[in-house]
N, C-alpha and C positions, 0 to 999 in steps of 0.2 A: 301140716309141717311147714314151717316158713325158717329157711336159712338165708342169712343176713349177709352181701358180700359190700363192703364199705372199699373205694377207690378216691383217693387222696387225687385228686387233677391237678390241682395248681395252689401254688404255696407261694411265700415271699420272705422271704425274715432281712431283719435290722441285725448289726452287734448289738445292741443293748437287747432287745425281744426278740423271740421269735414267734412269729401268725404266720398261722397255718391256715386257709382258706378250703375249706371243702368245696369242692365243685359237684362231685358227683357220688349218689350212693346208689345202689344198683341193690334192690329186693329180688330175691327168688320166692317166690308162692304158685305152693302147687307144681313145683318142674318149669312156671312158665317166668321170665324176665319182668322186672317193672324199676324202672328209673323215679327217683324222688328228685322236683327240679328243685334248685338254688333255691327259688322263693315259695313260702307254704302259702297258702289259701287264707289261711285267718294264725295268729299268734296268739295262745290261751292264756299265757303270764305266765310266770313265776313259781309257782307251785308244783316243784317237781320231786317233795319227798316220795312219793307213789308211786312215780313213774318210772321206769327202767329204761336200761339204756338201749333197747334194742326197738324196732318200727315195730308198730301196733295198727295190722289190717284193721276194719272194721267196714259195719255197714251202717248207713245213717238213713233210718226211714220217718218220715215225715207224714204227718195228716193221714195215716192210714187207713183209721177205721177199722173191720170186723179181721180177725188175724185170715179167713180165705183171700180177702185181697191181696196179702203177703206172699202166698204161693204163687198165685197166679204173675203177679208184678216180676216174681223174682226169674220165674221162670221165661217171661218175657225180654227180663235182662239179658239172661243166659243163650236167647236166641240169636239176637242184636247186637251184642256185643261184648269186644274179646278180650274185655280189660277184667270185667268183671267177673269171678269164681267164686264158687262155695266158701272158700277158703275164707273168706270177707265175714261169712255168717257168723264166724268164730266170737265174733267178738257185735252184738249188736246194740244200737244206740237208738231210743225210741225219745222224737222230736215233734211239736206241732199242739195244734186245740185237738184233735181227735184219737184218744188213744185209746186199744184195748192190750192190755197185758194178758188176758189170760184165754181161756179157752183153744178157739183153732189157731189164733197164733203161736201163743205155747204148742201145740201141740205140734205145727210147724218147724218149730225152730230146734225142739226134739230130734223131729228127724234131720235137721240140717246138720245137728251135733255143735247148735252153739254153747258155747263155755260160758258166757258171759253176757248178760244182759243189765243194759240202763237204763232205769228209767226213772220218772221223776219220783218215785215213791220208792224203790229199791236202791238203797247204795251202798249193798253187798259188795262191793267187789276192788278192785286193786285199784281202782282208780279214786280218785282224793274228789270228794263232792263237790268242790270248786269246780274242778278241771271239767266234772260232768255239765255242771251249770252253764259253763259257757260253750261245751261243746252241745248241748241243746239248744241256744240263742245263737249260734252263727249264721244262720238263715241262709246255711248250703242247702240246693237240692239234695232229693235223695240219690241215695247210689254207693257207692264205692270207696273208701278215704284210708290213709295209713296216719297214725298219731306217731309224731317222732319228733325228735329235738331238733331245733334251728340251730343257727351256729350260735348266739349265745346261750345256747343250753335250757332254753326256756320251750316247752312244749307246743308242738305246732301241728295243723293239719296239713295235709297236702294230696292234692290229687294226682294219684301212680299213673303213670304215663306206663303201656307197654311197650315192652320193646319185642319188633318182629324184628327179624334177615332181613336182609333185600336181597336176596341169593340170584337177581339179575341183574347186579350190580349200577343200577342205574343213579343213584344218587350219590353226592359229592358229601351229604352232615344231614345230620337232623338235627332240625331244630323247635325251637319252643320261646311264646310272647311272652314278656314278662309283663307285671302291671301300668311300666310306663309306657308300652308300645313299641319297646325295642325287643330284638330277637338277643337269643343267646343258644349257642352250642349245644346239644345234646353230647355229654361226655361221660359215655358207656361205654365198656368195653368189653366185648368178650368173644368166646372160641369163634373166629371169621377164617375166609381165605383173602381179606382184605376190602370187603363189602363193610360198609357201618351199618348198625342196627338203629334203626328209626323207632322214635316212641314217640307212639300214640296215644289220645286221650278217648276218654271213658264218653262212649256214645248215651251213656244211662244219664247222664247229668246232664242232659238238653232237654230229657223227656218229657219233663214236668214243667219248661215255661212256658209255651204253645202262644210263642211272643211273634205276631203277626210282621214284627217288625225285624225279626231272625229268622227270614226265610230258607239260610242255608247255616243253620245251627245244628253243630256237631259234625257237619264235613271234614271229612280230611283229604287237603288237597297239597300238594307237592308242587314246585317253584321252579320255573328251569333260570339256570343260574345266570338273567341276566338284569332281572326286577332286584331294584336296588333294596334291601331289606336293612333297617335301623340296627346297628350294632354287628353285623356280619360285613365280611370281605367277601367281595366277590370277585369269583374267577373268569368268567366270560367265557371258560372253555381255556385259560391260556396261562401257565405257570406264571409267566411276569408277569401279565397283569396283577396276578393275585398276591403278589412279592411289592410290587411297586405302589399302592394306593392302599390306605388303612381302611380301617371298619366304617362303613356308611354310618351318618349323621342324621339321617331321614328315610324315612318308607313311603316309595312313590302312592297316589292316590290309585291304583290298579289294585296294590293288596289291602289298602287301607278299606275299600269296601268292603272287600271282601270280609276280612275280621270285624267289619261296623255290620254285616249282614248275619256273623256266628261261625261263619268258617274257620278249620285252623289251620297252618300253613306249616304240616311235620317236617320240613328238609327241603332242599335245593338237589338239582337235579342236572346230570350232564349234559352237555349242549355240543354241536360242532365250533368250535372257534369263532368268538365273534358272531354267530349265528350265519356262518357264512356255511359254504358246500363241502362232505369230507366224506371219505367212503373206511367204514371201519378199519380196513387192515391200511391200508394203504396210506392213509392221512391222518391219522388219529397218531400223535406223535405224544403230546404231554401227557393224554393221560386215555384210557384203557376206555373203549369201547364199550357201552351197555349189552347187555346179550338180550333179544328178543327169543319170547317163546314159541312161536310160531315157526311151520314147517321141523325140523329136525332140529333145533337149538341154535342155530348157525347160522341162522338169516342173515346176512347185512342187515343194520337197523333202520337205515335213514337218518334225516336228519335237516334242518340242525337241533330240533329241538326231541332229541334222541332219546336221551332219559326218560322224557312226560313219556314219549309212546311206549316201550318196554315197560316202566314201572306200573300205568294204569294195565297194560297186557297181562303183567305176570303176578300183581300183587293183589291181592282178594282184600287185601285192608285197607287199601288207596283208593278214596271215592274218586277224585278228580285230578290234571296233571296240567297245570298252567305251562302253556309254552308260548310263542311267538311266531306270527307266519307275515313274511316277507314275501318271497318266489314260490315256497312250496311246504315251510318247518315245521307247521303243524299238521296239515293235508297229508306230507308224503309219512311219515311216522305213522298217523293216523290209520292211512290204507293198507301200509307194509303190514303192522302190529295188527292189524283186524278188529280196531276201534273208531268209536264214531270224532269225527274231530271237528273243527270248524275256523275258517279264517272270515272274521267278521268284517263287515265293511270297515272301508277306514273311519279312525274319531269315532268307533262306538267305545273308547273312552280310555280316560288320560294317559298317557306314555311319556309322561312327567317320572322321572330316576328310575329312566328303561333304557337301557344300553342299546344304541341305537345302528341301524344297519342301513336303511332308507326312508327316513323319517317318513315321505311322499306316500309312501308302499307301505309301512310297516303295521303292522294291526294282533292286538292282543287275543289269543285263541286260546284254546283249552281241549284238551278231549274227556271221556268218559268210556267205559263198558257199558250203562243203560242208557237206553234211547227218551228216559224219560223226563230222570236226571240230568242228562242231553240238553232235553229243552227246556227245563225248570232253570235249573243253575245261567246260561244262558239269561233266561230274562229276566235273572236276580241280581246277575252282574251287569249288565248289560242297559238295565234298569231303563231311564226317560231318553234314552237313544233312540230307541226306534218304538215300535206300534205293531199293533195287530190289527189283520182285518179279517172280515166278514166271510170272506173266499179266496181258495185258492185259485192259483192261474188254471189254465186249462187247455196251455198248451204245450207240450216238450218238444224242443228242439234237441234232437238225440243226433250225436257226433257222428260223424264219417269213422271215427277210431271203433267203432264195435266191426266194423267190418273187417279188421284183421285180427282179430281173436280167434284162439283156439276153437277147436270144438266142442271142448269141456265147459271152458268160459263160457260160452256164449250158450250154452244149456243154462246157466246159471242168469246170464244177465236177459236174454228175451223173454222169458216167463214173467220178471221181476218188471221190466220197464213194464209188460202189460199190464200186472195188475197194478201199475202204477197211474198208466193210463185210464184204466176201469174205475180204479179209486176217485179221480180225479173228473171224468164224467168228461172228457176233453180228445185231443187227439195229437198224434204225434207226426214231427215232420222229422224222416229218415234222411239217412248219408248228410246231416247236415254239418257246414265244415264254414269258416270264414278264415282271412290273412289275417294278421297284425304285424308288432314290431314287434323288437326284442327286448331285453332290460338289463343288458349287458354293461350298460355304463351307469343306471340309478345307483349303483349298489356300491362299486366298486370306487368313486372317486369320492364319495359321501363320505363313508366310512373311514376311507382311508384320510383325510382332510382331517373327520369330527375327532378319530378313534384311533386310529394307526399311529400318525403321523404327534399327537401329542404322549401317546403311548414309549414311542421311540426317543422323544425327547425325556421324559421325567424319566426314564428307565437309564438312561446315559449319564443323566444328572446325580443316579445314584449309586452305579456301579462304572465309574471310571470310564467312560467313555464308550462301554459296551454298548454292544445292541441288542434286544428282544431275538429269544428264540419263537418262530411265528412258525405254524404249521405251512408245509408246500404251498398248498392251493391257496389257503389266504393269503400267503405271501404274492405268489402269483398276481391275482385279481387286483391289490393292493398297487401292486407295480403298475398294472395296466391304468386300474381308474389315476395312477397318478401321471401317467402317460397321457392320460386324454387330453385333462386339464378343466380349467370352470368353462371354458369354449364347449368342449365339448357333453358338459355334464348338461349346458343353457339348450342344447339341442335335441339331446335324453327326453328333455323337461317338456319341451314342448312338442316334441310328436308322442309321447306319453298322453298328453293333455288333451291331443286332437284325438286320437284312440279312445279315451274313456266319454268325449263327446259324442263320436258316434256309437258305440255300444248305447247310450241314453237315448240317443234320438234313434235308434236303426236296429237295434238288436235285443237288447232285453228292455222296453217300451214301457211304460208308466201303465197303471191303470187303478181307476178307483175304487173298486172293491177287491183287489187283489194284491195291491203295490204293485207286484211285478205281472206282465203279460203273459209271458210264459217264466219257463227254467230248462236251461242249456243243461244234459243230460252228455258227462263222457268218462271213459273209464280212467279210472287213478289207479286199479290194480288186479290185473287180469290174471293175479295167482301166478305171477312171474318170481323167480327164484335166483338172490345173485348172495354166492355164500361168502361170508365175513374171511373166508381161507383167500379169496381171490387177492393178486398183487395187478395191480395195471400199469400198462408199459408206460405212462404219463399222468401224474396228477395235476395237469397244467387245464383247468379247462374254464372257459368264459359261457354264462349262460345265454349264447348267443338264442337268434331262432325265433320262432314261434310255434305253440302248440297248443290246445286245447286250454290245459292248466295257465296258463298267463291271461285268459280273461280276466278275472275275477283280480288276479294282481295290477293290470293294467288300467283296467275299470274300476280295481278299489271298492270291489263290490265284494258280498257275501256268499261264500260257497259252504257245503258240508260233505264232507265225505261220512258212506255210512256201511259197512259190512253186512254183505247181501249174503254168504255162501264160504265156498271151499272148492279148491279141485285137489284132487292128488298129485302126488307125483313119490318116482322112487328117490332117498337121498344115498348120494355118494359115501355117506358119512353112518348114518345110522343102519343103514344097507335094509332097511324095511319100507312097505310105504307110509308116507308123510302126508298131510294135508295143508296147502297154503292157501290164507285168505282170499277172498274175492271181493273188491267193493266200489263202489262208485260214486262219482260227485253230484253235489245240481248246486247250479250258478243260481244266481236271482239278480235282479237289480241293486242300485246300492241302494240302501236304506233300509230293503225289504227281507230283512236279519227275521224278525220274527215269524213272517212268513213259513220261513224254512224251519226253525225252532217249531212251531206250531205242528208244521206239515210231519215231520218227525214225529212229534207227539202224538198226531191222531193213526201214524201207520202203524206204533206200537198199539194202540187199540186195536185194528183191525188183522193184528199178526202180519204183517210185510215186513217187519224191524221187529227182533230182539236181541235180548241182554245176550253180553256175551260173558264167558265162565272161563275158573282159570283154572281149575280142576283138568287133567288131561285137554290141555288145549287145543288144541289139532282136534281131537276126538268131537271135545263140547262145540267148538265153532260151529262144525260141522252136523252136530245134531240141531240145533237152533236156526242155524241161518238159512238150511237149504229147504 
């Protein structure tokens, strides 16, 4: 049963005409949502005495061969992915040099309860033999397709894009590439509490090119909203922003890889302001906190790069979640959420129409749930950056910080460092601790210079002399870096600079079959719990200081955080006991990115790292990681 719901988006009319522009049609098949984008796949012509006016599932199988491989294949669909249903069978379209029509095919398709079969020697049925002929030579993969009318009425294919929730509210639109490399809207609508439904594409239609050169073909991966994307506005995290500056012109070379590699990029993602510092209740002023699933539902999320970690947490349909890590945006989300993350060294590659924070500092990350995915994706994007070698280090330098861990914790992290040690055939050097500086002014007069301070001017320019409403703490910080001055930023600069020298020469040391010497080992989240209910008596704070976590920002080197565990605890809220993640970092040298990606991959071989699930999450964390 397929009901059709058609939504009118956006319209225009003249007095003399009226056009009317369809933006958005919205299929129900089967109970489940599927969006039809703007532009179809291929355009059939003209011949539409046969055709009706309502969308036509169908399924498009190619090169088949003996009709058992049709079971098998379909049911391989059905496993993998959630675009595609029965419902499709209804209507089948047989394509290619290899075909059999009858026997266990037929007898397959019996059971599937198809209505309707084409093929090159049958053309029984409602559709006009034209129409068939050239839906046999479109040289789509097999898979999934709806037949329906374009806007000028002429009959077209398109690939249904489903639509899931995002029931953790973490993204700002979904969206979808059209064929010139600009983005456009996702504009579906339906029963929400204010969340948009994200559509996704059909993972069956990658199956079949096994294109050495689409290593990350049929991903779907989510944008935090500061990569500039062709045709979309973007909000930084910041109502005026997203009022004051029209739809970008170009899409930085960060996601252009990625979609020259096969990836798809379904929606933009919430962020803290400017990717700057902001604690859900307290600082999240323009727009509504993501809700992480971890612990009792009420975590604080982290941040700034908020959304990526919630949405790869809570959404079983989101392979990947591109964020940005400066001081901590990808790392802290990563470790709060109980996903693997990574802040790559710096210039492992373009941040060319990337909203920028500390340009020195800033470096493109990403998380995931599998650890393997983890390091694939990684060296897909990541590409002629960096190198593999032969071996890993074989020494860990483990923080002085495991010594103030609970006792729960630290059940969790000494078992894990040893057999990390064991794995690694190496040894470890205990309570290890060094100083550094702070980065208290990189961040703050940059920004404010590149981003604030032109921000404030076009924004006056266009509302009367007004000023930008800016959340507390970026406001704050803003003030400060403007306080300092370029004197003070030229001095940032250069005791930064002396820092990440001697980390090179003194602490994480070169070496030739390993890159790095060792990896600095310290915790990023010790199953600490601070709920999204809390108000603080001050949003005013400078990331002054020094701590473990500012290596790897300081030095511009390569960290991962990776979810080792769980402890419990009771919450205030759900009044049962909860599970909060447990997980930790390793530093490497800069450059020695794959290193770490690699080292990831072989501990998911040896079970020290697995996937995580989003099924009762507290619960699954917890049966996988400990």
């Amino acid at each position: 049963m397929v009901r059709i719901a058609f939504t009118v988006a956006a319209f225009s009319l003249t007095y003399a005409h009226a056009r009317i522009s369809s933006v958005s049609r919205t299929v129900i098949i089967n109970d489940s949502p599927y969006y039809l984008p703007t532009e179809p796949l291929v355009t059939l012509g003209q011949d539409t005495h046969n055709i009706t006016g309502d969308p036509l599932p169908f399924t498009l199988l190619v090169d088949i061969g003996v009709g058992s491989n049709v079971k098998s294949l379909v049911e391989n669909w059905e496993a993998i992915d959630d675009v595609f249903n029965k419902e499709f069978l209804n209507t089948v379209v047989l394509a290619g040099s290899s075909l059999d029509a009858s026997g266990d095919l037929m007898s397959f398709l019996n059971e599937s309860d198809t209505q309707m079969l084409l093929t090159p020697t049958d053309m029984s049925s409602a559709l006009s033999p034209s129409i068939f002929s050239q839906l046999a030579d479109t040289d789509l993969p097999a898979g999934p397709y709806i037949l329906a009318h374009d806007a000028t009425g002429s009959p077209a294919v398109y690939a249904p894009l489903r639509l899931h929730y995002d029931h953790s509210q973490s993204f700002y639109k979904s969206t979808v590439m059209k064929s010139d490399g600009s983005y456009e809207v996702v504009s579906a609508s339906l029963d929400t509490d204010s969340s948009p439904y994200i559509a996704v594409p059909s993972r069956v239609h990658t199956l079949g090119k096994n294109d050495s050169r689409l290593p990350l073909a049929g991903l779907r991966v989510s944008v935090k909203d500061l990569y500039y994307m062709k045709g979309l506005v973007t909000s930084a995290g910041n109502r005026a922003f997203y009022a004051t500056y029209p739809a970008r012109n170009s899409t930085g070379p960060a996601i252009t890889r990625l979609t020259d590699l096969g990836a798809h990029m379904v929606g933009t993602t919430k962020m803290v302001q400017f990717a700057n510092g902001d604690r859900a209740t307290a600082d999240w002023v323009d727009y509504h906190a993501p809700f992480s699933p971890r612990g009792d539902g009420y975590l604080e999320p982290s941040g700034s790069s908020t959304g990526a970690g919630t949405s790869i947490a809570t959404l079983d349909w989101l392979d990947v979640s591109l964020g940005s890590d400066t001081g901590g945006s990808v790392r802290s989300p990563a470790a709060l959420n109980g996903v693997y993350g990574i802040r790559p060294s710096v210039d492992a590659i373009s941040l060319d129409e990337v909203l920028p924070l500390s340009p020195i500092l800033d470096t493109a990350g990403y998380l995931t749930r599998s650890p393997k995915l983890f390091s694939s994706f990684g060296k897909a994007w990541y590409g002629e950056s960096f190198q593999s070698y032969p071996a890993f280090p074989k020494k860990l330098l483990v923080s002085d910080d495991f010594l103030s861990v609970t006792d729960a914790a630290n059940a969790v992290y000494s078992p894990w460092i040893e057999k990390l040690r064991s794995f690694l055939g190496g040894e470890t050097v205990g309570n290890f601790s060094i100083e550094g500086i702070g980065i208290d002014h990189l961040f703050a007069y940059y920004q404010w210079t590149n981003v604030g301070k032109p921000l404030f001017e076009d924004y006056a320019a266009q509302n009367g002399g007004r000023s930008p409403h800016i959340n507390p703490q970026v406001r704050y910080r803003w003030r400060y870096g403007e306080s300092k001055g370029a004197d003070g930023y030229a001095v940032e600069l250069e005791k930064r600079e002396t820092f990440e020298n001697w980390t090179l020469s003194n602490f994480l040391t070169g070496n030739a079959e390993s890159c790095t010497e060792s990896i600095f080992l310290y915790l990023i989240n010790s199953g600490t719990y601070t709920s999204r209910e809390t108000y603080y008596s001050s949003p005013f704070i400078i990331p002054f200081g020094f701590s473990s976590s500012r290596v790897a920002n300081l030095a511009r080197s390569a960290e991962v955080v990776i979810p080792i565990g769980q402890i419990p605890f009771h919450s205030n809220i759900t009044e049962v006991e909860e599970y909060l993640p447990v997980s930790i970092s390793l530093v490497a040298r800069r450059g020695c990115d794959f290193v770490l990606l690699d080292l990831v991959d072989k501990l998911a071989d040896e079970g020290l790292v697995q996937e995580v699930h989003q099924e009762k999450p507290q619960i699954q964390l917890h049966a996988i990681c400990t």
